[in-house]
C-alpha positions as CSV (number, residue, x, y, z in Angstrom):
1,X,13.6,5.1,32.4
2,X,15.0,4.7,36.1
3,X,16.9,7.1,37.7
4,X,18.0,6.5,41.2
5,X,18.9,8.8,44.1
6,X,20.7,7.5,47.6
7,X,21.3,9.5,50.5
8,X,25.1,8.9,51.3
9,X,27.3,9.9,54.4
10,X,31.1,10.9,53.3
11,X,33.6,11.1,55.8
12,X,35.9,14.1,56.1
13,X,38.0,13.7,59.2
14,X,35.5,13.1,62.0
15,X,33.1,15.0,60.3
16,X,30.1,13.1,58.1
17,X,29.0,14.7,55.6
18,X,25.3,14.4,54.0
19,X,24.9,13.7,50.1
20,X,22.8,13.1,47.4
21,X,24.1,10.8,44.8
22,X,22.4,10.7,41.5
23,X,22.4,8.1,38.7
24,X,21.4,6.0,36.2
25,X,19.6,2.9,37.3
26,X,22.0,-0.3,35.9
27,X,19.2,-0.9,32.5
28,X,19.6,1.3,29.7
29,X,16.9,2.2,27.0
30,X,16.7,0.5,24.3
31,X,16.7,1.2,20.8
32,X,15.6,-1.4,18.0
33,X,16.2,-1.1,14.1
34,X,13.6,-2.2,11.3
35,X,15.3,-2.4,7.6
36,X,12.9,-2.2,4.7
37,X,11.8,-4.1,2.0
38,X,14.9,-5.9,0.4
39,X,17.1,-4.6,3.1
40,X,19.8,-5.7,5.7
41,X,20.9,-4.9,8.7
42,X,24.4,-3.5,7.3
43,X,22.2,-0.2,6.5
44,X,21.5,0.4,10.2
45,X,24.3,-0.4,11.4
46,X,26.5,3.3,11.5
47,X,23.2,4.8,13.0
48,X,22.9,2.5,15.9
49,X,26.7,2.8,16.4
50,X,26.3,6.7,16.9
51,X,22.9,5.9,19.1
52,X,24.5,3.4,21.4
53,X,27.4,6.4,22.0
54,X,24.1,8.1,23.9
55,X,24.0,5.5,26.5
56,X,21.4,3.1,24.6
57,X,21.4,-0.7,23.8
58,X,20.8,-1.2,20.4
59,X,19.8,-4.2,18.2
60,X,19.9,-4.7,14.5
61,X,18.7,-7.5,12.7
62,X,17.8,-8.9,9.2
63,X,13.8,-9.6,8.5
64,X,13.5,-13.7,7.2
65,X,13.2,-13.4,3.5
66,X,14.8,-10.1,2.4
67,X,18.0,-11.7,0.5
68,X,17.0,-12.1,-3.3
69,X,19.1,-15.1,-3.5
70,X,16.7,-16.6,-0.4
71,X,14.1,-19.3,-1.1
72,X,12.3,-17.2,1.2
73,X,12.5,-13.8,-0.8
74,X,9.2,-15.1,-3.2
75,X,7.2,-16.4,-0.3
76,X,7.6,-14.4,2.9
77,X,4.8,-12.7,4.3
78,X,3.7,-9.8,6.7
79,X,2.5,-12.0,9.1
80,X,6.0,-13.8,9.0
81,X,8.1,-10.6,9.3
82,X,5.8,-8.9,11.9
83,X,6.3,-12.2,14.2
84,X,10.3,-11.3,13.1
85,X,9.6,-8.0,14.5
86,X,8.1,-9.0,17.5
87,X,10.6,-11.2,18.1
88,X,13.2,-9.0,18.1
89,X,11.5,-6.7,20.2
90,X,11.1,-9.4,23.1
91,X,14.7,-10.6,23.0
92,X,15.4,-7.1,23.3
93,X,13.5,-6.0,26.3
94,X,14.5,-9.2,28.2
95,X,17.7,-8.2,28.4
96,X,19.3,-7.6,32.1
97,X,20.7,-4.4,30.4
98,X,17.6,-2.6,28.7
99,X,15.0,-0.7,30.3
100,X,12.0,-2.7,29.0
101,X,9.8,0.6,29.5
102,X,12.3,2.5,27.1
103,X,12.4,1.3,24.1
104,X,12.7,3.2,21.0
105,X,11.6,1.5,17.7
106,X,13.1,3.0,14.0
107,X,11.9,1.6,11.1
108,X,12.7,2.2,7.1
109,X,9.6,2.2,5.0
110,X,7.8,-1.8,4.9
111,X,10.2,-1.4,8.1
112,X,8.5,1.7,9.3
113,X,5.0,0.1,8.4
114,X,5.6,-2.8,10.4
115,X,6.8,-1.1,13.5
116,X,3.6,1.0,13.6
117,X,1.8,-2.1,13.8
118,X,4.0,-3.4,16.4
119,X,3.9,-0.5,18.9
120,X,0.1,-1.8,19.6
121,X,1.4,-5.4,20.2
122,X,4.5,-4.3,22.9
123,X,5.0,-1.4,24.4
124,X,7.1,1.0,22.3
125,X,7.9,4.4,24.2
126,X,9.9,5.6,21.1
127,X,8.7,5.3,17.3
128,X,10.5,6.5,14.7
129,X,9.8,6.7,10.9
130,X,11.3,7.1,7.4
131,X,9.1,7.0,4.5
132,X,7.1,4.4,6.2
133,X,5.1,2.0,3.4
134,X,1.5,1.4,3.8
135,X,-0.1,-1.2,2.1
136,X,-3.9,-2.8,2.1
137,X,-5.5,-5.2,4.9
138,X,-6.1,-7.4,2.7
139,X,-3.6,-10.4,1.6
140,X,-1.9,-10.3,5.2
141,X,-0.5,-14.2,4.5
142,X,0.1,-13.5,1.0
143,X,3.4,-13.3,0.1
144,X,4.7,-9.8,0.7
145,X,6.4,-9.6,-2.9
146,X,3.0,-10.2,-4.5
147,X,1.5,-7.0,-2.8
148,X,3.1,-5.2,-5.5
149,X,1.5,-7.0,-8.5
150,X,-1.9,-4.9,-7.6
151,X,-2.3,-2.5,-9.8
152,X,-4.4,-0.2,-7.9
153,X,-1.0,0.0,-5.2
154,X,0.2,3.6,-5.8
155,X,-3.3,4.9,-6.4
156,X,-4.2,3.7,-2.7
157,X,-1.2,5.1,-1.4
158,X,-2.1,8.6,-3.1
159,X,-5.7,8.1,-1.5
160,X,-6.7,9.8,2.0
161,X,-6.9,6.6,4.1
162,X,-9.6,7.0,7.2
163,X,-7.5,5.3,10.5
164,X,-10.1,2.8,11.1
165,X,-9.7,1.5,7.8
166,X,-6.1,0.2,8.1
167,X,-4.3,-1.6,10.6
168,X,-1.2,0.2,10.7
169,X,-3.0,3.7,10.8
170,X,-5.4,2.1,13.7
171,X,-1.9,0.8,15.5
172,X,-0.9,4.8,14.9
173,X,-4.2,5.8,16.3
174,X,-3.8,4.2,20.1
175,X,0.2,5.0,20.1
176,X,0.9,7.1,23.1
177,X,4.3,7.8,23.3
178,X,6.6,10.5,21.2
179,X,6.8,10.1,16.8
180,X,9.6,11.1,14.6
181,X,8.4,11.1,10.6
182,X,11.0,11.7,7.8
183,X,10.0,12.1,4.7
184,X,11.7,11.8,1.6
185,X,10.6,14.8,-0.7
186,X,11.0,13.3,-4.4
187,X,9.8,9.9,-2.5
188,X,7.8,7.8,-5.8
189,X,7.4,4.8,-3.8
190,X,5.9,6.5,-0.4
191,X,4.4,9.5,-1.9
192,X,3.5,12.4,0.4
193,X,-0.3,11.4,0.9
194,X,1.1,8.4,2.5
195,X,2.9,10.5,5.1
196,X,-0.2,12.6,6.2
197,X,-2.1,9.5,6.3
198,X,0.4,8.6,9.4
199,X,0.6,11.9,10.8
200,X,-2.8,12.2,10.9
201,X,-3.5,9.0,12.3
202,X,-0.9,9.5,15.3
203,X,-3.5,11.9,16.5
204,X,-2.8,10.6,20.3
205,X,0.6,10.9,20.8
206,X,2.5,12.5,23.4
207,X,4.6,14.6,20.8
208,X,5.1,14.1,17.0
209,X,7.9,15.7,14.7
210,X,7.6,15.7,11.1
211,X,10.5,16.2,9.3
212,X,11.3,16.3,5.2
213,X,14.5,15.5,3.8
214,X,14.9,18.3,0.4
215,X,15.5,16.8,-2.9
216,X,15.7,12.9,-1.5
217,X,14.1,10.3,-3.1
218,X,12.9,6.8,-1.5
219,X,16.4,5.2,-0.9
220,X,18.1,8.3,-0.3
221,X,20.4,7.8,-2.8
222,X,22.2,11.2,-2.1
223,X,25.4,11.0,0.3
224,X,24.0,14.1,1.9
225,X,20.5,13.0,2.3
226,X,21.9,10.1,4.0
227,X,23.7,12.3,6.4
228,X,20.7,14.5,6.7
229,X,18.4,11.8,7.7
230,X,21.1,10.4,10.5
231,X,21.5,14.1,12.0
232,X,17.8,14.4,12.5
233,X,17.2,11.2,13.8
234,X,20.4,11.4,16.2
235,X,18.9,14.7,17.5
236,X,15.7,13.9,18.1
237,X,16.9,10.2,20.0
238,X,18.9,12.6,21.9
239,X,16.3,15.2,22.8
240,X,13.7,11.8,23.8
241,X,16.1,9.7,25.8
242,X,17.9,12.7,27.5
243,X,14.2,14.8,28.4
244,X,13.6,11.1,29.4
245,X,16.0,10.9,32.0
246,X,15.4,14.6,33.4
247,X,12.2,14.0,33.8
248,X,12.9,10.6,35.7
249,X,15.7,12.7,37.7
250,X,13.1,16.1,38.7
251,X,10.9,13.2,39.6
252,X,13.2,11.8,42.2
253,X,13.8,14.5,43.1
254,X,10.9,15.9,43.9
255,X,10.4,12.4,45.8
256,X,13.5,13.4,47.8
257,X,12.6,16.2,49.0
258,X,8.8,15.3,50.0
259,X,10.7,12.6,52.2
260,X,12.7,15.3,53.8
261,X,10.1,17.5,54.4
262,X,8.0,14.5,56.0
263,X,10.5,13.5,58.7
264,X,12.1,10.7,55.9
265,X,15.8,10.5,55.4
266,X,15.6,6.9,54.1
267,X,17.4,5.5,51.1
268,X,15.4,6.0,47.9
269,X,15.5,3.5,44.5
């Protein structure tokens, strides 16, 4: 996240006076939003509405396949929606706009899962989780809706799941940056051994939150769960992107006055 500081000479009547002007380089983190599982984009969109208002670019987008009515609802696979994902991400972080080293990634349950495994693919400085899903290595090109016909499903996801035995727990294990994980606490689909399986595996980070939302199931199908889960995740985007640029401003700062002290009274980037 780049922060620039100039040196600038202002004129008050023959007098020049010596400045320091401080801002915000011209690209603007980014922030990208993963539906889940039969979602759309239309449930993301009020969230990244209230995160652009922070000074963020944000995309939303729909995953290939998640319309029932699709032909591509009974066929699409996890290796189809993760090249979706990564996708996304790239169009993204090429944009003249978006700092490509600030870019936040929230994703809803299968949404959440895939985003885990896409932070070890690009680099993610942000990752932020809702109930994510986890699923078995196995099957990776079958077709996502036939991952629920095992019937051993829910009793792997109440199972304590080693890191190096899953892909999206090994993603969680080399992520560096900062984690947010909501959990829903009457979640039956994502039950609650699912969520220490990610919090344990995220055993690198730089900081990781763990938050639960009372009384909410999967979907949070409660008004005020919904408005619970958007408050934390505003605040904690707030608290990442905003220490992010503090610590980008001490820093030139710091570089400022190391120039000063040297003799330097150069323009700074």
């Amino acid at each position: 996240m780049e922060i620039k500081l100039d040196v600038v000479s202002i004129g008050s009547n023959e007098q020049r006076l010596e400045g320091s002007l401080m801002q915000p380089a011209q690209a603007l983190p980014g922030i990208l939003f993963v539906h889940g599982w039969g979602g759309s984009q239309s449930q993301d969109l009020q969230r990244a509405r209230d995160a652009a208002a922070l000074g963020t670019v944000c995309l939303t987008f729909d995953l290939r396949g998640h319309d029932r009515e699709s032909a591509a609802f009974r066929s699409v696979t996890r290796e189809q929606n993760l090249a979706d994902l990564v996708a996304a991400y790239d169009w993204l972080a090429q944009r003249s706009n978006v700092d490509s080293e600030a870019i936040a990634v929230v994703g809803v349950s299968y949404g959440g899962y895939l985003a885990t495994i896409l932070s070890a693919l690009r680099p993610v400085r942000w990752l932020a989780l809702r109930s994510p899903a986890l699923y078995k290595d196995a099957g990776w090109k079958v077709p996502k809706l036939d991952l629920h016909n095992d019937p051993d499903l829910a009793a792997f996801r109440r199972r304590r799941i080693d890191r190096h035995e899953n892909r999206a727990l090994r993603s969680g294990a080399e992520f560096h940056g900062d984690v947010l994980i909501v959990e829903a606490e009457k979640d039956d689909i994502v039950p609650h051994a699912v969520i220490e399986n990610y919090v344990a595996a995220f055993g690198h980070a730089r900081s990781l939150t763990s938050r639960r939302i009372g009384g909410a199931d999967h979907a949070l199908s409660d008004e005020q769960a919904q408005l619970d889960y958007s408050s934390t995740l505003l605040k904690w985007l707030s608290e990442m992107i905003l220490g992010g640029r503090k610590a980008a401003a001490k820093e030139q700062l710091d570089l400022h006055e190391r120039n000063k002290a040297s003799g330097g009274e150069k323009e700074m980037a």
